[in-house]
Structures are given as C-alpha cells and as structure tokens.
PANU-848318 format. One line per 2 residues: their letters; for each residue x, y, z of C-alpha. Coordinates in Angstrom, 2 decimals, m for minus. Each point is the difference from the previous one (the first is absolute). Layout:
N
A = X Y Z | ...
This chain:
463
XX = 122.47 m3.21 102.83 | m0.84 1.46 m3.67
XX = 3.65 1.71 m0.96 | 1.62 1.03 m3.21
XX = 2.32 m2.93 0.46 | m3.50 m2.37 0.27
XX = m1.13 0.88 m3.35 | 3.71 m0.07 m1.69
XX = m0.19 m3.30 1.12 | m3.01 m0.67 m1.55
XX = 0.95 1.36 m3.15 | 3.77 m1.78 0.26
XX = m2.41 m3.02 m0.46 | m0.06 0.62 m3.82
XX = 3.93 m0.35 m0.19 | m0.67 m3.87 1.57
XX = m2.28 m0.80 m2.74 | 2.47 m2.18 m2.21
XX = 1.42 m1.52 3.07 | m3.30 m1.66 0.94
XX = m0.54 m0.90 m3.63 | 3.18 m1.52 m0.12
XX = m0.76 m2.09 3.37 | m3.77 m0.54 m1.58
XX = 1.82 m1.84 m2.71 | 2.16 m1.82 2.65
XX = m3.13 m1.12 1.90 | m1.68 m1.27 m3.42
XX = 2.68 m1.71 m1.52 | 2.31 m1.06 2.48
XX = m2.48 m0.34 3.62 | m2.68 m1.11 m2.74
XX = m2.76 1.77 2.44 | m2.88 2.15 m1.27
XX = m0.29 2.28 2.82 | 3.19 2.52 m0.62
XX = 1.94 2.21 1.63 | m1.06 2.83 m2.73
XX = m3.63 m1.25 1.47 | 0.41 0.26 3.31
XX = 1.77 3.37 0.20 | m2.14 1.91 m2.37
XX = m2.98 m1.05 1.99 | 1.68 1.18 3.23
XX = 1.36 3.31 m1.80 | m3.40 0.68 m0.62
XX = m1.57 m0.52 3.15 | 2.51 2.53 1.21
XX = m1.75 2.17 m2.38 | m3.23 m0.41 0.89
XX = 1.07 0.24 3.89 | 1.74 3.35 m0.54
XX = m2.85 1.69 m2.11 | m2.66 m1.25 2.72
XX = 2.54 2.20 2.42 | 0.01 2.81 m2.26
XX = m3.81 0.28 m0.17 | 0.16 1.05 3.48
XX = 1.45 3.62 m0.97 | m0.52 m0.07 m3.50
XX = m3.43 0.06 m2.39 | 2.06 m0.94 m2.86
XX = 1.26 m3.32 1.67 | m3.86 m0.36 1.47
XX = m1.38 0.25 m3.34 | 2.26 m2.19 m1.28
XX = m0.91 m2.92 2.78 | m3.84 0.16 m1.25
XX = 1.02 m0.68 m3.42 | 1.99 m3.12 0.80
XX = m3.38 m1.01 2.28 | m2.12 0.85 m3.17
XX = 2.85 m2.14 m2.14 | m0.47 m2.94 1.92
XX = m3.94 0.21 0.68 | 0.21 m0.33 m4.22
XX = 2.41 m3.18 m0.07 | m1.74 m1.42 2.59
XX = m3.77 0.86 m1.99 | 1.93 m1.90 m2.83
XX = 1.46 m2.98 1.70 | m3.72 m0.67 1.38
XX = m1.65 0.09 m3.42 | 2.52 m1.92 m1.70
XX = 0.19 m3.12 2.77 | m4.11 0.03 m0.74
XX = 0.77 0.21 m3.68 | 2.98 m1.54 m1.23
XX = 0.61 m3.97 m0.27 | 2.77 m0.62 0.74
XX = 1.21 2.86 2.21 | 3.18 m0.34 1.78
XX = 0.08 2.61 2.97 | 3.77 m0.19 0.36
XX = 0.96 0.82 m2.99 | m2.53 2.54 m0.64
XX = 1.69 1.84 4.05 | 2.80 m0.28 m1.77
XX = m0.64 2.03 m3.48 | m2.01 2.61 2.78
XX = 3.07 0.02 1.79 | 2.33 1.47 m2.83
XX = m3.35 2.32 m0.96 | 0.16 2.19 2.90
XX = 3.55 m0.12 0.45 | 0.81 2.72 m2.65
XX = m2.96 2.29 1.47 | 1.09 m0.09 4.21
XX = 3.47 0.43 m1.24 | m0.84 3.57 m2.02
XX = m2.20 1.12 2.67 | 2.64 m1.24 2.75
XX = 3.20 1.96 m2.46 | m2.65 3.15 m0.04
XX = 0.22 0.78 3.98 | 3.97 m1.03 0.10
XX = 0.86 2.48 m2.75 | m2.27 2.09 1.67
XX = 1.23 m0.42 3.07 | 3.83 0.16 m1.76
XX = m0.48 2.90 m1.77 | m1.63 2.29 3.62
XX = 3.76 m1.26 1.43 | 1.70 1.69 m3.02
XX = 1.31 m3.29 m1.43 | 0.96 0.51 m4.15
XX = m2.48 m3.09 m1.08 | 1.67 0.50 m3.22
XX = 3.49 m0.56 0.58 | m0.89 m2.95 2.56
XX = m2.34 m1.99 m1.99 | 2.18 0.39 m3.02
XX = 2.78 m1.48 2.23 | m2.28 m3.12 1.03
XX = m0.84 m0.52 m3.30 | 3.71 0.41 m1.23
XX = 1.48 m2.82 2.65 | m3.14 m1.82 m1.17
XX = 1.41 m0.29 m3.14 | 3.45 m0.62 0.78
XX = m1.10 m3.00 1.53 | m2.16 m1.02 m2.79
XX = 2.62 0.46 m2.69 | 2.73 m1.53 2.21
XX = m2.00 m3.40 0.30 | m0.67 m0.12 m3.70
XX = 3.69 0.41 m0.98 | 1.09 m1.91 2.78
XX = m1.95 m3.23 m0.59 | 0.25 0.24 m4.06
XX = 3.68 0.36 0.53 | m0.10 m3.15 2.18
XX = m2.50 m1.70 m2.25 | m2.70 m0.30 2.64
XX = m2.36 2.10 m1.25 | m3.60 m0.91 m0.11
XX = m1.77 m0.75 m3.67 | m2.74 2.49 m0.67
XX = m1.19 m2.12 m2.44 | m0.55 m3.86 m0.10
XX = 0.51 m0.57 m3.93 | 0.69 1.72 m3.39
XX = 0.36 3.61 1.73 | 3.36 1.32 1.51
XX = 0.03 1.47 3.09 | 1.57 0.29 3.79
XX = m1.75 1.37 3.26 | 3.46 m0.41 2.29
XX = m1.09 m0.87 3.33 | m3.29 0.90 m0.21
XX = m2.87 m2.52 m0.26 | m2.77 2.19 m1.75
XX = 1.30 1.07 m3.32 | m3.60 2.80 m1.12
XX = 0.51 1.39 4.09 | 3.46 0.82 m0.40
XX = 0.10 1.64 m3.66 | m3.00 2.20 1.64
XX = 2.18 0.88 2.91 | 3.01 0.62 m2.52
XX = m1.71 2.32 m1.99 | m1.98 1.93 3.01
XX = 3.39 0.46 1.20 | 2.02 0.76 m2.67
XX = m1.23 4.14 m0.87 | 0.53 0.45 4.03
XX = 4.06 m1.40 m0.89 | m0.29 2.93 m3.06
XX = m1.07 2.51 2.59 | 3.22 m0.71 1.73
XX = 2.80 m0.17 m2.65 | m1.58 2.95 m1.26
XX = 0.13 2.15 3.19 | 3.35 m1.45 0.75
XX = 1.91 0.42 m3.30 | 1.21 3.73 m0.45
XX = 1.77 m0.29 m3.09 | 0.77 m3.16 m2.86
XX = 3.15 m0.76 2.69 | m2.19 m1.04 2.89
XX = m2.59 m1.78 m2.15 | 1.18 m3.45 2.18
XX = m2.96 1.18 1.91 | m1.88 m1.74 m2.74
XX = 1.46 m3.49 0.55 | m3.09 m1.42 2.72
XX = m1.82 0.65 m3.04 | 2.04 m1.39 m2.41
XX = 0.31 m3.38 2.19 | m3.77 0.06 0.65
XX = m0.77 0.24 m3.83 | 2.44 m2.99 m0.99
XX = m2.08 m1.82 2.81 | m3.32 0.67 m1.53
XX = 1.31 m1.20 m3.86 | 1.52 m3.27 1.94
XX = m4.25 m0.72 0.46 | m0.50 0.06 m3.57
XX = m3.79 1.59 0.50 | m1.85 2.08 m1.90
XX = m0.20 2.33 3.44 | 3.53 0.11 0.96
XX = 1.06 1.02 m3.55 | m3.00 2.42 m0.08
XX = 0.85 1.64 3.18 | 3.50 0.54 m1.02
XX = m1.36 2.08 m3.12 | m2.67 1.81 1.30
XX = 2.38 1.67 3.24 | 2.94 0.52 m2.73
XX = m2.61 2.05 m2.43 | m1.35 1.93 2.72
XX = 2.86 0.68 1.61 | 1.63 1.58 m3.42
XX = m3.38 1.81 m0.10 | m0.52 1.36 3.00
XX = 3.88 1.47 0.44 | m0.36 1.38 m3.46
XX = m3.43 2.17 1.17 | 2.10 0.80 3.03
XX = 3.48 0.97 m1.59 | m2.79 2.38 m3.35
XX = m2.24 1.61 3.29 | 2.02 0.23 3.21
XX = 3.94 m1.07 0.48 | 2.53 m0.12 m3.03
XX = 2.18 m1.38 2.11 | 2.77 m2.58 m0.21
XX = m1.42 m2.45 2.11 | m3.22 0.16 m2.33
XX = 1.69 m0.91 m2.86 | 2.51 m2.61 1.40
XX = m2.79 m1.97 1.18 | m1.90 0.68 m2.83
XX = 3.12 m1.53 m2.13 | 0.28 m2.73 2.37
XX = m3.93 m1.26 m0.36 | 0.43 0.84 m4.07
XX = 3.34 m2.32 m0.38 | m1.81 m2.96 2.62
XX = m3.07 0.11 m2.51 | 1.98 m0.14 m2.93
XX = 2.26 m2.96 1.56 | m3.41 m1.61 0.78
XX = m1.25 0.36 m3.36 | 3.90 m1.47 m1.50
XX = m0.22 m2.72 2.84 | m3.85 m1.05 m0.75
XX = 0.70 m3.20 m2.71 | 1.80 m1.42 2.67
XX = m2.45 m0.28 3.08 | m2.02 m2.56 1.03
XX = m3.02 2.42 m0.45 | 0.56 m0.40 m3.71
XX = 0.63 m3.85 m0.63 | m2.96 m0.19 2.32
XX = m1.99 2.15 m2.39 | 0.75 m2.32 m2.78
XX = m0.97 m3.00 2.22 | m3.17 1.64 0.48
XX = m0.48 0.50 m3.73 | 1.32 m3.39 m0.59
XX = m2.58 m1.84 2.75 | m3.10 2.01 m2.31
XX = 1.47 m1.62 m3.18 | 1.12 3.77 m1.57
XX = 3.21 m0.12 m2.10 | 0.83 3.52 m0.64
XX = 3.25 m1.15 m1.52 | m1.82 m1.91 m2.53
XX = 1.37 0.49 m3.28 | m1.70 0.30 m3.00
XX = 1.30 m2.83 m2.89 | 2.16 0.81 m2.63
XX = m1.04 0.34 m3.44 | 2.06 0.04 m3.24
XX = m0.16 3.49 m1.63 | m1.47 0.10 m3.61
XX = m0.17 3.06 m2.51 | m3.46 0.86 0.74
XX = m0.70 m1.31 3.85 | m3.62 m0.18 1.10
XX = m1.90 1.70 2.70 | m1.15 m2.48 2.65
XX = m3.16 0.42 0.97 | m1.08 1.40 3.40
XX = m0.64 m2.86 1.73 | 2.34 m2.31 m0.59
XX = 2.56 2.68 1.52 | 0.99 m0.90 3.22
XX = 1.48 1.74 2.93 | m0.19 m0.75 3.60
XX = m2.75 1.05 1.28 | m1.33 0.25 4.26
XX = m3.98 m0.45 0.32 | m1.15 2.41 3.22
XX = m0.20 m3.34 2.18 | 3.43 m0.67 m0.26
XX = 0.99 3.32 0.55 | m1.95 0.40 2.93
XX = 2.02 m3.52 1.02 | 3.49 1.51 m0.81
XX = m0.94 2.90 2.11 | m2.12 m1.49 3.08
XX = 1.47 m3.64 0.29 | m3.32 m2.33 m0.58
XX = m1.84 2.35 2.86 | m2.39 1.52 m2.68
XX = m1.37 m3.71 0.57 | m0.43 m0.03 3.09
XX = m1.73 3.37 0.01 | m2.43 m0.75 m2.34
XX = m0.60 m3.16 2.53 | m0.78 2.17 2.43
XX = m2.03 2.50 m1.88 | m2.44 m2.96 m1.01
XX = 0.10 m0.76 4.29 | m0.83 3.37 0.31
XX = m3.00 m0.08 m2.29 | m1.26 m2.60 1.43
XX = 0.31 0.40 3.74 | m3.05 0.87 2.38
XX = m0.61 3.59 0.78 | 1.96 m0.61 3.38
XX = 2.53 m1.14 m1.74 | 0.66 2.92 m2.49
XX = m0.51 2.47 3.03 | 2.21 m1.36 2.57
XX = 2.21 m2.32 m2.33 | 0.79 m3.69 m1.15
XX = 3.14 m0.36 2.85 | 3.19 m1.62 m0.94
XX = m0.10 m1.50 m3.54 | m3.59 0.89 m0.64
XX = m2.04 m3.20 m0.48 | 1.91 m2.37 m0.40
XX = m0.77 m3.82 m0.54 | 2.20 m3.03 1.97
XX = 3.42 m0.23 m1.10 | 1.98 m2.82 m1.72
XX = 1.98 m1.30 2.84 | 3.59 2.03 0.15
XX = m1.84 3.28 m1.25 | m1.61 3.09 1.43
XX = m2.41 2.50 m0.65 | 1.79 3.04 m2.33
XX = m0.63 3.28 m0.09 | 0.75 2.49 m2.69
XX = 3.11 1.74 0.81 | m1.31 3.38 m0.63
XX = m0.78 1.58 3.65 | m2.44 2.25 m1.19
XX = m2.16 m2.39 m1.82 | 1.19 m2.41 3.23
XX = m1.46 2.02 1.94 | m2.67 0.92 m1.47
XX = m1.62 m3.46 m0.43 | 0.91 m0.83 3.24
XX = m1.54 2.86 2.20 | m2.58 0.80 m2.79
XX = m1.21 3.90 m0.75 | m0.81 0.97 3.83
XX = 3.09 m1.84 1.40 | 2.86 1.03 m3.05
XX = m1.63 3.88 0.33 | 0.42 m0.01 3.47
XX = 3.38 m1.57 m0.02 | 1.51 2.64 m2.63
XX = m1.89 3.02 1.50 | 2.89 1.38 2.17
XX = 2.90 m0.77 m2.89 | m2.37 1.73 m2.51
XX = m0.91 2.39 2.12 | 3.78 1.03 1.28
XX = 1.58 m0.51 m3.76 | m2.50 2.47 m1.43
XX = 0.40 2.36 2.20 | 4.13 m0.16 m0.22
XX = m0.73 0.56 m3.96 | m1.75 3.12 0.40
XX = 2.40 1.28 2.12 | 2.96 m1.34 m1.97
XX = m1.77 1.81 m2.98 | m1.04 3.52 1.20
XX = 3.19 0.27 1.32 | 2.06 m1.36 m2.56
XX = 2.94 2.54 0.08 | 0.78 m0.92 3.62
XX = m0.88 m3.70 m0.38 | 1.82 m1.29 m3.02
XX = 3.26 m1.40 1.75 | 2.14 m2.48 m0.29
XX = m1.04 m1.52 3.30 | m3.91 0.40 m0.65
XX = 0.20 m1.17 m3.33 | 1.95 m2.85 0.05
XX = m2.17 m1.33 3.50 | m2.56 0.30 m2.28
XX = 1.07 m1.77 m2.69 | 0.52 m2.73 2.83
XX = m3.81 0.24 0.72 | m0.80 m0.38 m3.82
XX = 2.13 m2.67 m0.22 | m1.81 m1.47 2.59
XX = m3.61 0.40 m1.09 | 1.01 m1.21 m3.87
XX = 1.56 m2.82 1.12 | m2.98 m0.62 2.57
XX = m2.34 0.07 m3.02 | 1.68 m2.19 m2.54
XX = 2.78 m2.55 1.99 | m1.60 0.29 3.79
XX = 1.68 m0.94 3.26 | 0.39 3.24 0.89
XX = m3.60 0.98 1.77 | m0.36 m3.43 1.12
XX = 3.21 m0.80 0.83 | 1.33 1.18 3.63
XX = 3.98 m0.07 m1.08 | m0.84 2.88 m2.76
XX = m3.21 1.71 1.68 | 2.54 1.32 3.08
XX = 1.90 1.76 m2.84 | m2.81 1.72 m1.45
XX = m1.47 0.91 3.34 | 3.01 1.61 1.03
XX = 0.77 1.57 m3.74 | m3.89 1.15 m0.05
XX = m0.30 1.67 3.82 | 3.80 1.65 m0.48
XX = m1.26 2.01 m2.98 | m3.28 1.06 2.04
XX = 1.11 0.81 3.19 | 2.93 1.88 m1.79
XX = m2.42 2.52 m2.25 | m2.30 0.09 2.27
XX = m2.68 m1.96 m1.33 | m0.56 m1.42 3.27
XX = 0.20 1.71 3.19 | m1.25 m0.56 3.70
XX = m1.51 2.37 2.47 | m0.17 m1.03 3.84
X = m3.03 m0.83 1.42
C-alpha cells in the first residue's frame, strides 16, 4: 500500500547515496568485480519507480501522462540502437545498454520525485524541511568519509600524476565534486534557518566540513562551488535584510557567509585547487612567473621595441584547455562525427561514443564529458529534444513563476535550492557526470521536483 511512510522511504534513499558509493568502491577495488553494488541497487531503486508511477496512473492523469512519455523515451532509444547496429562498425551493444541505462535514469527519477512530492505535499508533509534534512545527513556522511580516510591516509588519489588531489572513499572523483556542490547551497539553507544570532552560527559547521571536503579534491568544480554558494548566499541575505527582515539572524548569517568567503579567499594559495592550477599552466608550457632579465641601468636607457617585450601570454586553445580539461578535443571530434553522419544518424543520434573506430587493446570508446553535448550526439536532434522536453518544460515554467512573483519567492530556501539546480546544469555543461551519471542525477531529480511541487509549478488533478 502507497503511504506517506512509502514515499519517505523512497526519498530516505538519497541519504544512502555515499554509502553505496563507498561499497561501489569496495566492490571495484577490493571484490575487483564490474557489476557493483551502486549498480545493482540503483537499477532496482528505479524499477520501484517505474512500478509505483504505473500504479499512480490508475487515479492520476499526471502519473498517466508521465508513463507515455517514458514509452515514447524508449520507442526513441530503441529507433537509435536499430540504426546504429546497421550503421556503426564496430558496435558493441553492451556498452552502448549501458550509456542508455544512465540516460534515462535522471528522467524516470524526476518524473518518479514529481508524484512523491506530489503525493507528500496532499499529506501535508514540509518537503522543505525534509529534503533539506536528507540532503544535510547526506553530507555528513560525505564530509565524514573524506576527513576520516585523509586523517588515516587512505584516501583515494583524484589524480594519477602532477595534480594534487583526494576523493576519500569514493571511487569517482568528477561524480562526487558534482554531488558536493549540488548539495552544498541545500547545507546553506540549513545553517541559515537554524542560526538566530552570531552565537548559534555552529549551525554552519555541516557546511564548513563539506567545503574543506570539496578543496581536499583539488578541482576546478569543488573550489567553484564553494564560491559561487558563498557569493550568493552574502547576496541574497543582503536583498533580504535592504527589502524584508532587518533582523539579527539576517545579519549574523550574513557575517558568517562574509568571514567564510574572506577565510576562503586568505586560505586559497594553499589548496590543491591552486598548485593544480599551476600544474595545468605548467603541462601547456606557460610560465607566468617568468621574469624578465636584468639589465644594467645607463644615463640615457633605451626603449625596447614592441616586440621583443615579453610577457606571458595564454592563446584561446589553451585557455579553453585550462578551463575544459582537453574535452574541447573531443568535442570538436564529435562535431566532425556529427557532420558527417547519415541523416538517421543526426535525427535519432550516433549512440554511445558516436562513431567510433576499434580500440587499441586496454582502451575504450570516450565520450566528451559534457552531458549536454553527450547527449546530444548520442540521441541526435529528435532524441536530445525529446529527452530535455519535460526538464525544459518544468524549469521554465518555475522561472516565470519565481519571477512574477518575486516578492514572495526570493527566500533563502528557494534561492539557495536553486543555486543547487544551477550548480547542477553549469557543471553538467562544462565537467559532466552529473546528467549521465545516476549517483548525481538522484540529487538533481529530487532538488528539481522539490522546488516544483513546492510553488506549484506542478500539480495533479484526479482522474
């Protein structure tokens, strides 16, 4: 029977998340088997979604609708799995079930959060204060396995050479600095509805722990995050404390968020973020410490000319490789694919990889990193519009609202979930694993159908 205490359980799913990445890593590295635990109970989790929104169809159109998307979702993948065993040489099936797999994880997940917020919010549950409590023990368990293991010294290397960097426990260093820094502004929302004055700002320490975890990775994301939920943060309470409360608890936690991004900024020289930065530099042969050579003064010293001045200078290509790690290659790989490809191909996609040749023995197919260009190639421009439709179609609408109703909207809680969901889509666009990647997908489903169900952007009449 579908009770509240079902769909908590459902949702108490997303506070198991680093537990089964933790025994993923145990299964890889220790069990040395390729079929996981994270695997095998993220595929059953999600069959439990599908189940319950084929029972919900029976008394709702929302949930009915829902099911003939997911049919109209998998007549696509399996239009492009057809053409591409005709067209591609080689073409290996499994691995291409596989990449599908993780595809439509990330879209049965929103639709399945959609109808158990829904569902949630018609028993008079605060989906608020519990998700923001899933996602806090979420973290706690994140941040305690990173300290943990570094203080034992068996933390995992994020990186295998010349860059400094630790992912704890945690096997997949990109798919846990998404999941840090999707979480992170939903740990804000609750040290800033918790502290009440600069004496109770303790409430901030999940945070705290959780941002020392995400400079252990030494990424580009992890540091990023960090900056971007400290900024708005300071922003957002400032709007609040100039247009609606001048209260203390505004401008304790607006001290506390100034005085972490100032120790962040004081701190900086000595993460791993910036030696790495320098590596970076270093591995693309720019010396920006490169001194010019000393020259004995004379009474009248002479102009040099303009070009034989020189100062360190970055040509767009390697600043597109500082910023995107080498996937600008791949990209423009694919892009060539893409040109190329039959009509079928560009309609209904290239599948996992695009077309790739044979591999060198010990190597497989890559793919970009970049879900939305991932994705894109892969299902092509029916497949990738059809995929995105209900996450375009739900986001815009939120906006609008969010907008015309801006002096009941701009909160700490709405604003800092949807910092979360910017988060998520930046770092989907430039880093990836997030889309693609079931362990950070669940996050964003859950962040994503919160903030509708809550406004209102979606609701559900009975049949």
């Amino acid at each position: 029977m579908l009770n509240q205490k079902t769909f908590l359980l459902l949702l108490i799913f997303l506070v198991l998340q680093p537990v089964i990445d933790v025994m993923t890593t145990a299964s890889l590295m220790i069990l040395n088997v390729n079929l996981t635990v994270g695997v095998i109970v993220r595929v059953l989790y999600m069959a439990v979604i599908l189940l319950i929104l084929l029972k919900l169809a029976f008394s709702s159109r929302l949930a009915k609708k829902y099911i003939f998307y997911l049919i109209g979702l998998a007549v696509v993948i399996g239009i492009n799995i057809a053409v591409n065993m005709n067209l591609k040489d080689p073409y290996f099936l499994f691995k291409e079930l596989k990449f599908y797999n993780k595809v439509i994880y990330f879209p049965i997940l929103f639709l399945g959060f959609n109808m158990l917020y829904l569902q949630l919010k018609k028993q008079r549950v605060p989906l608020i204060e519990k998700t923001t409590a899933y996602f806090l023990y979420s973290s706690i368990i994140i941040s305690a396995v990173f300290i943990v293991s570094f203080l034992t010294g068996t933390s995992l290397s994020n990186y295998s050479h010349t860059k400094v960097g630790f992912t704890g426990w945690f096997f997949a260093g990109n798919e846990i600095g998404a999941i840090m820094a999707i979480i992170l502004p939903v740990t804000a929302v609750y040290a800033i509805e918790k502290t009440k004055s600069f004496k109770t700002s303790y409430y901030w320490i999940p945070f705290i722990l959780l941002s020392i975890s995400m400079l252990f990775l030494g990424t580009k994301v992890g540091y990023g995050g960090i900056v971007i939920v400290l900024i708005a943060a300071c922003i957002s309470l400032l709007i609040i404390y100039l247009t609606k409360e001048r209260t203390k608890k505004t401008r304790a936690n607006m001290l506390v968020s100034l005085l972490l991004l100032a120790a962040l900024a004081v701190s900086t020289p000595f993460t791993p973020v910036f030696n790495n930065m320098y590596a970076h530099l270093g591995i693309l042969n720019i010396d920006i410490n490169k001194e010019e050579p000393k020259k004995e003064v004379t009474e009248e010293p002479e102009e040099e000319p303009e070009d034989t001045q020189q100062e360190p200078t970055i040509t767009e290509e390697q600043l597109q490789n500082l910023v995107f790690s080498s996937r600008e290659k791949y990209l423009a790989d694919f892009k060539q694919d893409f040109a190329e490809a039959p009509v079928l191909q560009k309609m209904f996609g290239m599948g996992f990889a695009g077309n790739y040749e044979m591999p060198e023995p010990g190597k497989e197919p890559k793919m970009i990193e970049m879900d939305f260009y991932d994705l894109f190639f892969s299902l092509g421009i029916i497949g990738f519009l059809y995929l995105i439709a209900p996450l375009l179609y739900y986001a815009v609408r939120f906006i609008i609202y969010f907008v015309s109703q801006i002096r009941e909207t701009f909160t700490i809680p709405y604003v800092m979930y949807g910092v979360g969901f910017i988060l998520a889509l930046g770092i989907a666009t430039t880093a990836g694993h997030v889309l693609t990647a079931p362990a950070v997908s669940i996050y964003v489903a859950a962040l994503m159908s919160m903030l509708m169900v809550h406004s209102g952007t979606i609701d559900d009449q009975p049949r």
